[in-house]
Structures are given as structure tokens and as C-alpha cells.
N, C-alpha and C positions, 0 to 999 in steps of 0.2 A: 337568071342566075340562081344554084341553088342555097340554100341556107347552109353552111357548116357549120354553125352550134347551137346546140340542144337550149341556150340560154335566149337565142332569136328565135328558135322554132318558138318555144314556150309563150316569149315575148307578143309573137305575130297569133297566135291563138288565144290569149288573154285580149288583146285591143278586137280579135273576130267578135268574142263572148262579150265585152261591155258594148260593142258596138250593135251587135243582136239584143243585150237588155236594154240597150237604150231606145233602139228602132221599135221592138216589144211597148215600149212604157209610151212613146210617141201615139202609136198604133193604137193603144187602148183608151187613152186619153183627151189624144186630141184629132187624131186623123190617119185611120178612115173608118176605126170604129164605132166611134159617135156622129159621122156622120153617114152611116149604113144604118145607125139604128133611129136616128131622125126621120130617113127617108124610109123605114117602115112603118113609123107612125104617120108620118103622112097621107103616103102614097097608098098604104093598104088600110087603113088604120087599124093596127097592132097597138095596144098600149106595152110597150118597153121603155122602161125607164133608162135615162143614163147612170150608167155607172157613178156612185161614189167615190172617193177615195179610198178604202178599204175594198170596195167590189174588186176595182181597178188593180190594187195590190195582188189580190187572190187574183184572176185573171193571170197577171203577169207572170206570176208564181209557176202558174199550171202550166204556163205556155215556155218559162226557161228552163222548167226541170228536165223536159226530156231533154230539150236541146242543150243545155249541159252534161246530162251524162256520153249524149252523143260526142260531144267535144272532147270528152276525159275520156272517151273509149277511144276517138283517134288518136289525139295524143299519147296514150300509155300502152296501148296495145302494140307497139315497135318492140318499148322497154319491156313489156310480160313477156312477149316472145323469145328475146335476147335474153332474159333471166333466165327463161325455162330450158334454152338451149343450152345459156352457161350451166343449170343444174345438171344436167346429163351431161357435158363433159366431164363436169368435177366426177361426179359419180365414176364414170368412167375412168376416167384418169386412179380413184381410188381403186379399183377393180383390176388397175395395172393397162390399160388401154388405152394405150396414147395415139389412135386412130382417127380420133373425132377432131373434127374442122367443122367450124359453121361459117355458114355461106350470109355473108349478107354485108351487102353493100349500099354504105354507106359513108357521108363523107364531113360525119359530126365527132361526138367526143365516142358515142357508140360505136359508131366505127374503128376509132382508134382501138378502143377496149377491143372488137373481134380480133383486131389484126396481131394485136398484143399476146392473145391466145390462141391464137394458131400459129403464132411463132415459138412460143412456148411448147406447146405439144410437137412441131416439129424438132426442137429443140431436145424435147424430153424422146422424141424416138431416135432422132439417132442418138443419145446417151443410153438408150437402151441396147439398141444394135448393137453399140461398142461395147457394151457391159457384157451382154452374150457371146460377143464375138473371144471380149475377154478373158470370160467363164469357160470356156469351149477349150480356148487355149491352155488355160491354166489347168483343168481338168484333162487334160490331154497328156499334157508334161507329169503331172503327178500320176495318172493312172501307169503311166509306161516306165517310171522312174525306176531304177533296184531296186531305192530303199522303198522298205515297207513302211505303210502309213496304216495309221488307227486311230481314229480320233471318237475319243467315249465322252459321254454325257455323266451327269452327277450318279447316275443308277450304275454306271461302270457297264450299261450298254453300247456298244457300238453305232457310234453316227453317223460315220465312215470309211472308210478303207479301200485303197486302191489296188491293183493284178497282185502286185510283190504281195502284198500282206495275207490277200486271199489262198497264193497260192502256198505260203509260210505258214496259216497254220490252219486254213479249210480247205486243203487239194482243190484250190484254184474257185470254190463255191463261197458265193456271198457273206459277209460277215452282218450285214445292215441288222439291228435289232438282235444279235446274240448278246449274253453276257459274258467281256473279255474273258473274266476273271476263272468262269467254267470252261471257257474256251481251250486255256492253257493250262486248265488242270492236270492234265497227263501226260504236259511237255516236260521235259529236262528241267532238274530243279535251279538250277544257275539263272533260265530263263523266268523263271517265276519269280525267285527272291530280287531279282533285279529291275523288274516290274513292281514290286511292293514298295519298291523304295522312290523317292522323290528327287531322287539326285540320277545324272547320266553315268550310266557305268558300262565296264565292259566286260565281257563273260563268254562261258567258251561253250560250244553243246556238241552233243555227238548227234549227226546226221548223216545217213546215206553210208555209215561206214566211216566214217573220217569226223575227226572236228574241226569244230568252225567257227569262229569267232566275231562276234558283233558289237557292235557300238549301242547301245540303246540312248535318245538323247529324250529327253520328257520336259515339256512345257505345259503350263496351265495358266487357260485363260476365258475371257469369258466370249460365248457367242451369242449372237441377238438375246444377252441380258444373263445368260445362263451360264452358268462356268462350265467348262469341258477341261476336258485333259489331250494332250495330243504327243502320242509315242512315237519316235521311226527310231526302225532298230534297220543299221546301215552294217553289210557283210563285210569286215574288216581282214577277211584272212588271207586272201592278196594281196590287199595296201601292207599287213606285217611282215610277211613273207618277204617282199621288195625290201621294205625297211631294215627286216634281219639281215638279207642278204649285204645289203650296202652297210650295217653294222660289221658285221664280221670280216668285210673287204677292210675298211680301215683300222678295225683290229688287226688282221695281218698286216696291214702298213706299217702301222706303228709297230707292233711288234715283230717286226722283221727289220725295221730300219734302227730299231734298239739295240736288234740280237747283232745285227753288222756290226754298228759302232762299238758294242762291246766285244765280241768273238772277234772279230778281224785283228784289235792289238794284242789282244790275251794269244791267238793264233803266232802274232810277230814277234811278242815278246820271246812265247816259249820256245819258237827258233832260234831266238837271240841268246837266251839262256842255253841250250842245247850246245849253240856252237863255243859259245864263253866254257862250257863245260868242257867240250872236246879240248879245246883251247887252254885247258887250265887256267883261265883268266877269273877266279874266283871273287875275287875285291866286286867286281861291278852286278853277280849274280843277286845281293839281298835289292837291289835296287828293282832287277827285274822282277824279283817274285814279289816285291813291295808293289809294285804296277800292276799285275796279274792279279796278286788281290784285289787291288785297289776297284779293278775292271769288274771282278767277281760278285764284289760286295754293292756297286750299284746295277747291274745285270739281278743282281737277287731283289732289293730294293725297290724295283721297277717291275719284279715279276709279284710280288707281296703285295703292292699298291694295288693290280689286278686284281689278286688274290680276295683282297679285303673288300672290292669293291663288290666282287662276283656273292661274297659269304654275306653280305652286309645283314645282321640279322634283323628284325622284324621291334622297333621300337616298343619300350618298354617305361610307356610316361608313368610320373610321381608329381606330387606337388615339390616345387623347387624354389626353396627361401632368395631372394633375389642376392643377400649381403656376400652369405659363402659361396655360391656360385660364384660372382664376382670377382669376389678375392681368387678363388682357382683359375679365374681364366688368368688376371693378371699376371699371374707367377708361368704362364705360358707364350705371354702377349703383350704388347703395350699400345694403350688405348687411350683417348679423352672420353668420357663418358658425357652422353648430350644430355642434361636436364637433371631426371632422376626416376630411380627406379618405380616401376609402379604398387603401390600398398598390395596391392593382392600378390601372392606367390604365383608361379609359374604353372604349369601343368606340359609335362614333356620329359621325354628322355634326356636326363644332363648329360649324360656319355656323350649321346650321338651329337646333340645341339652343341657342345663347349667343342668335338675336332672341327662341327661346319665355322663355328665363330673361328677357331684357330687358323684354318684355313683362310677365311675373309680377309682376317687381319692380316695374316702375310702379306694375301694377295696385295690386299690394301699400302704394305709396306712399299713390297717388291713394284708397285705401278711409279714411283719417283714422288710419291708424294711426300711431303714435308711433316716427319713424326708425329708435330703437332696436332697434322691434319687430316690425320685418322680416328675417325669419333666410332664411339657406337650411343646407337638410340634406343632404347625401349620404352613400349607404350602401351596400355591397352586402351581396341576401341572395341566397342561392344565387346563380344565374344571371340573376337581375335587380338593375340598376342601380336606386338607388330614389333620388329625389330630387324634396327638398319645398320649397316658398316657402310661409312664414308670416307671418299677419300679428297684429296685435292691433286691429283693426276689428271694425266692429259685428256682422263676418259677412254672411249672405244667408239669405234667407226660402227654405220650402220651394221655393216654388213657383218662386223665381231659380234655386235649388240645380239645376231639373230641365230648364231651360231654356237656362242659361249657357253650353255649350258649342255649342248651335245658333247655324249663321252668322248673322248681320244682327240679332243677340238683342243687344241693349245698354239697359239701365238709364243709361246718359249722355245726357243732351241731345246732346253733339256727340258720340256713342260710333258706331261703325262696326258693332259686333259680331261684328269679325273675328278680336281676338284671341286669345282664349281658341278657336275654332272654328278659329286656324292651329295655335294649340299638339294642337289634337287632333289636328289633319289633319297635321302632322310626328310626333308620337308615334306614331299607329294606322301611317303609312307605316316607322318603324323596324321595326314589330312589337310596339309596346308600347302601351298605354292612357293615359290621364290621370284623378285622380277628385279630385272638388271636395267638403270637406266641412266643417264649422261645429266648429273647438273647442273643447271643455268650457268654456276657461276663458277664452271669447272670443273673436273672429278668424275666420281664414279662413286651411283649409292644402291648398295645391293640389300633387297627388302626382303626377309622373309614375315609370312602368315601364318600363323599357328592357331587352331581353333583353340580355345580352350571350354572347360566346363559351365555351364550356366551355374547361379547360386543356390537351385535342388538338388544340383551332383555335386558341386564343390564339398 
């Protein structure tokens, strides 16, 4: 039966070696060394003395030294080998070469140890395979993608870039190791200042005859320790195209389904009027043209609201004291105010900001919520100005929630759909957002963001 552990191998080679020093110490002492050396003095007469104590010692000495290192060479020379083997696979394995298996069979704790490590390296190949295979793929998808890819290093050398980007701005030749920066020196200036900046923007350039419009989106992060930068600039002038189209379709909707409901009675009345006229029936004629106005003046109303929406001019921020704002919106609006204003002034166009609040707060009236239960918040966190209109209404369905900020989107019979889609369009023009969302505990609280200046520009 064989031994399986390295603590019984040891065990049965330690009792081999006292068992040889003792048979040794026997031998030298009392038989058959002393009596070989009796029987040369006898028989031949040889004067050889017996060993002393001390002779006997050195004797012994000389005679277990080799036979010990013999013993330490069988014993350990398994373990030097299996080292030496594990040394070249680690080696290997650092070198990236998960190939190596060592053969050796055995059925102790060394063994377990190989089996350990060639399960591992199998382990660590196919993790490889699948890394390559996954490498393969993903490099495959991003090579062949539209968008253009560019991804630079700290020097603003290129580290990367896939077909789209080579062929965007190297007629289709390697980008690896140029510097972007020279790269697109003598592109379109829209595409340059839109790469200097930190933020995703979009911008328009003339190519081939026509222009074109892109999305640039820039992220920055670090790779194996380094920071990089990584651009894709995504051709946008199709997806706007669609989008303008299906704009302008419900533009005419709406304003086609406006111009009916007002021209079709303004059309009947002044028939009506016409025949009263013929009729000499004059009493009931100021009621018509009273109607016909009436018609006239929200047909105008409704074509104005476009009007303003289309002209909206381009914000004009100021620092803005919180008290006298306040007080003017009030004399337009009736609100709870949540907390309290914040110490610092505002920074923003009061025009544009007090019609988005006036707006809000309608909305906020018009939803059935309970007077009361129309607040507004303001706060600032860091560098944005945050402020909210609340309401206590029923809210809005998902599907309102995702829609409401698009123009000519209105849930009212006589709704435009502009207001909430100016408040976006004065917000996004500050540099800030707006977001619409249902709270917990009922209602409807519409947030806008407003950067404001840090404490070197204030």
C-alpha cells in the first residue's frame, strides 16, 4: 500500500536513519567490528587496538554522514523538482502563458498541490480564450460602429480609433500615435472649439457640399493607471431630419386643428350675420360680430404664443435680489413659499425665469390641486440654483411624464403645449435642465437647475 502523506513518508525515513545509526553504533562497538578486529590480532598478529569511546564516535560519524545526506537527497529531491517545476510555471504564467502543466503523479499532499495547479492554468486558459474571444468581439463592434471613436492619452496623442474616425479625419489612414490636436487643425472651426471643451456638444460643419451635424459626447477616465480622454463624435443629421420632420407634422396638427375650430365658426357666424343683414334682423347682428371677435382674438393668441415661442431671445442673466423678485412674482401668482430664500442672489434672467415660474404655478393651479398646495422651493447646492413648484394633484401617468416637455404635447383641450417646452427651452438656453417627476405622497414637483457663478466670478 502506498503512503499518501508527505508526514508518513518523512515519518518512515526518520525511523530508516535512527535505525542505520543505531545498527552503525551496534557495528562499531560491539559486533562485528570488534570482533574483525580481535580476529586480526590473533589470527595474523596485527596489533589493532579496540576502538575507544571517542574512536567509535568519529567512526560512526564518518560512516552516517554520507548515509545521511543520501537519505536527505531521496527525501527532498521529489520537493526540489516540484519547486523547480512550480518556478517555471509561475514564471510562465507571469509572461502570460498559461500552457504549462506538470506531470507528476502522485498521491500525497504534493500531489494535491500539482493537481491544484493545473487546474488553475486550465482555469486561467480558458479565462483567457474567453477574454480574446471577448476582445475580438468588442473590437469588431467598435471598429465597424458609425460613430467615430478616438481615444487620447495625457500628451493628446491618439491611443486609439476605429474605421469611422480614420476615415473622419485621416481619409480612412491610421490615427495610432498622431497628435489629435494637429490633427484637426485645419477642420471646421465648430469642430475644434467643441473638442476644447469638456462638455458633450453639438455642432454643425460643412462637408462634401452640404452640412452636417454631430453629437460629440467626451468622457475622461483613467486606463491601466493613466488618464485618457475618449471622444465619439455620433452623425446626427438624419436622426434631426426625422425629428424636424415629425416636428413640423404636429405643428401642422395643432395648427390646423386650432385654425378649424376657430375659422369654421368665425366662417358660420359671418353667414349668419350676412343673412340677419339681408333679413334686416339687426338686434341679434352685435352678438354675431361679438362672437367673431371673440373667435379672432384667440386665433391671434394662439398664433402669438408660437410667435414668442419661435423669437424667444437668447437670456440675458443679472444678479437677482431674492425679496423683489418675489414680491413681483406674487402680484402674478399665488404660492406657499417652502423654507426660505437663499443668502446669496440669483444669477439669471428675471424676464425669462418669473413667465417659466408663472407658467408653473398656473399649471400647478390648473392640475386641481388645493391652493394651499402649491409651494415653490428654492435652494442652492453647490453651483446650481435649485428650484421647485409643487403641487398636490393627481400627478401624471408614465407615459405624460415622458412626453410633457415636448412642444405642441398638451393633455388640455384648449392646451398649446408650449409651456412646459418654453420652460425647457429658457432653462437648457441658461445652461441648466428642467425634470418633471410624481411625489410619493401625491402631486406633481417640477425642478429646475440653473448653474450659477462660482465665488471668483460672483
Amino acid at each position: 500500500m502506498r503512503l499518501r502523506s508527505l508526514e508518513a513518508r518523512f515519518t518512515l525515513w526518520l525511523a530508516v536513519a535512527a535505525l542505520t545509526g543505531a545498527l552503525v553504533c551496534i557495528g562499531v562497538t560491539h559486533w562485528p567490528l570488534p570482533e574483525i578486529l580481535a580476529w586480526l590480532h590473533h589470527e595474523l598478529g596485527l596489533e589493532v587496538a579496540t576502538p575507544n569511546r571517542s574512536e567509535a564516535a568519529v567512526i560512526c560519524a564518518a560512516i552516517l554522514a554520507p548515509l545521511s545526506w543520501c537519505f536527505a537527497h531521496i527525501v527532498m529531491n521529489p520537493v526540489k523538482r516540484l519547486l523547480r517545476a512550480l518556478e517555471s510555471a509561475v514564471a510562465s504564467y507571469r509572461d502570460g502563458d498559461f500552457s504549462i502543466s506538470i506531470a507528476l503523479n502522485r498521491r500525497d499532499e504534493l500531489g494535491d498541490l500539482v493537481r491544484v495547479h493545473n487546474e488553475l492554468g486550465r482555469t486561467l486558459r480558458e479565462q483567457r480564450q474567453n477574454l480574446t474571444q471577448r476582445e475580438l468581439l468588442l473590437d469588431t463592434v467598435v471598429q465597424n460602429t458609425p460613430v467615430a471613436l478616438v481615444l487620447t492619452d495625457t500628451s493628446g496623442r491618439v491611443a486609439y480609433a476605429n474605421i469611422a474616425a480614420r476615415h473622419l479625419f485621416h481619409e480612412g489612414r491610421s490615427l495610432n500615435g498622431l497628435h489629435f490636436a494637429t490633427l484637426i487643425a485645419d477642420m471646421p472651426e465648430a469642430l475644434r472649439k467643441a473638442t476644447e471643451g469638456a462638455e458633450d456638444a453639438l455642432f454643425s460643419v460643412e462637408m462634401d457640399g452640404s452640412e452636417e451635424t454631430f453629437h460629440l459626447s467626451q468622457r475622461a477616465f483613467r486606463l491601466q493607471g493613466r488618464p485618457h480622454r475618449l471622444q465619439l463624435f455620433r452623425r446626427m443629421t438624419r436622426e434631426l431630419s426625422r425629428q424636424e420632420v415629425a416636428a413640423w407634422k404636429r405643428v401642422i396638427r395643432v395648427v390646423s386643428h386650432e385654425l378649424n375650430n376657430s375659422l369654421a365658426p368665425i366662417s358660420s357666424m359671418a353667414h349668419s350675420g350676412a343673412e340677419l343683414a339681408r333679413r334686416g334682423d339687426l338686434e341679434r347682428l352685435p352678438g354675431v360680430f361679438a362672437t367673431i371677435g371673440e373667435r379672432a382674438r384667440h386665433l391671434h393668441g394662439f398664433i402669438d404664443g408660437y410667435a414668442r415661442f419661435a423669437k424667444l431671445p437668447a437670456p440675458r442673466p443679472v444678479t437677482v435680489e431674492w425679496p423683489p423678485f418675489l414680491d413681483a412674482l406674487t402680484l402674478h401668482c399665488q404660492f406657499q413659499l417652502q423654507g426660505q430664500a437663499p443668502p446669496q442672489p440669483g444669477w439669471f434672467d428675471p424676464v425669462q425665469i418669473e413667465q417659466v415660474l408663472i407658467n408653473l404655478v398656473k399649471n400647478a393651479h390648473e392640475s386641481g390641486s388645493p391652493p394651499e398646495g402649491v409651494t415653490l422651493g428654492l435652494s442652492l447646492i453647490g453651483h446650481e440654483l435649485r428650484i421647485e413648484v409643487a403641487d398636490r394633484g393627481p400627478g401624471m401617468s408614465e407615459a405624460v411624464l415622458a412626453q410633457a416637455l415636448l412642444p405642441f404635447y398638451s393633455t388640455k383641450r384648449s392646451g398649446t403645449g408650449l409651456g412646459l417646452a418654453l420652460a425647457r427651452e429658457i432653462s437648457e438656453a441658461h445652461g441648466g435642465r428642467i425634470a418633471l417627476a410624481n411625489r410619493e405622497d401625491g402631486g406633481l414637483r417640477v425642478t429646475l437647475l440653473l448653474p450659477q457663478p462660482g465665488p471668483s466670478t460672483s
